[in-house]
C-alpha positions in Angstrom: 22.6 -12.3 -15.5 19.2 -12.7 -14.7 17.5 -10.9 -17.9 16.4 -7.0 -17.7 12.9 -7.8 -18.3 10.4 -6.1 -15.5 9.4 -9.0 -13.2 5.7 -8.3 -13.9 6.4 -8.5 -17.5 8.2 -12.2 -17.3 4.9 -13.5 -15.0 2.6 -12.0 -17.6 4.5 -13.7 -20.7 4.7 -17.1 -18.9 1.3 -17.1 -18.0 0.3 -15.8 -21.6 2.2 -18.7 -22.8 0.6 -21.7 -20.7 -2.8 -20.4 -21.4 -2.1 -20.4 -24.5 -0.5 -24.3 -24.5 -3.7 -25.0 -23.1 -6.0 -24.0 -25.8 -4.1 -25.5 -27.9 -4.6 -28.9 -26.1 -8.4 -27.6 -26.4 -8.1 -27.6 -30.2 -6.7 -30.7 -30.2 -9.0 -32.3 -28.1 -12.1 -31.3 -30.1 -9.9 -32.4 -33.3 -10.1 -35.6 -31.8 -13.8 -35.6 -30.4 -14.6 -34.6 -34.2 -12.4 -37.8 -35.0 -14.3 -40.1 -33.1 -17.6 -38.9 -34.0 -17.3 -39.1 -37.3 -16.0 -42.8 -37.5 -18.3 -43.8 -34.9 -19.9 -45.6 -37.8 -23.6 -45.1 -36.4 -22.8 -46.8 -33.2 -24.4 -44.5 -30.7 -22.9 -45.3 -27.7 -19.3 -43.9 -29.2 -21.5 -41.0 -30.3 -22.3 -40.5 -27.1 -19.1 -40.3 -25.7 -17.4 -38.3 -28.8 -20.3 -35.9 -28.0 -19.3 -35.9 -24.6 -15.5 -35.0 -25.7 -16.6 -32.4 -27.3 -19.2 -30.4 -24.7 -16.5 -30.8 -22.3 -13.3 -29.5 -24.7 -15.5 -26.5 -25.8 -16.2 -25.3 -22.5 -12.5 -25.7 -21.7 -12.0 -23.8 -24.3 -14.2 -21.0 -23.6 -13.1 -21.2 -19.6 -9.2 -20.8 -21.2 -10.3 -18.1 -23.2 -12.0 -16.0 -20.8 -9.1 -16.5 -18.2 -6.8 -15.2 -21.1 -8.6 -12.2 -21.5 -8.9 -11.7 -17.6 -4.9 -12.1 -17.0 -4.4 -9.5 -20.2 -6.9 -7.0 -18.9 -5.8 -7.4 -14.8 -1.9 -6.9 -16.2 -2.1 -4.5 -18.4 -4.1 -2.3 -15.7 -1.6 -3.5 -12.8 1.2 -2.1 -15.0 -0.7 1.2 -15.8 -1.1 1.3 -12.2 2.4 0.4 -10.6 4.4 2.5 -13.3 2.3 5.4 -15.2 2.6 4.1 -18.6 0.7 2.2 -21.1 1.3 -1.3 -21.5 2.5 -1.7 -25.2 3.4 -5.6 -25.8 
């Protein structure tokens, strides 16, 4: 079959799961900003752009973060909601 799993249990686990592929990519992004800055060898221009990296993979991150904690919050009360019962993952 199908699986026995409630349908608004499955959405919540794959979209717990993507969000959480996608800080991962975050991390690894910065790893490699961090990469670049520090073999820049003093050439600002790479600086520059390693610096850039990095802004821009934080604020991913923090945008992936706080959308992680939306989703679990919105879920967990649209469970409550629908069936009575505490969410317990």
């Amino acid at each position: 079959g199908l699986g026995s799993r409630d349908v608004r249990e499955t959405v919540g686990t794959i979209i717990q799961v993507a969000l959480s592929l996608l800080g991962i990519i975050s991390v690894v992004i910065i790893i490699y900003a961090g990469f670049q800055w520090m073999t820049a060898g003093g050439n600002e221009e790479k600086v520059t752009d390693a610096r850039k990296t990095l802004w821009a993979a934080v604020i991913g991150l923090i945008i992936i973060l706080s959308a992680y904690a939306i989703t679990n919050f919105v879920l967990t009360k649209l469970y409550f909601a629908t069936t009575g019962y505490e969410y317990v993952p």
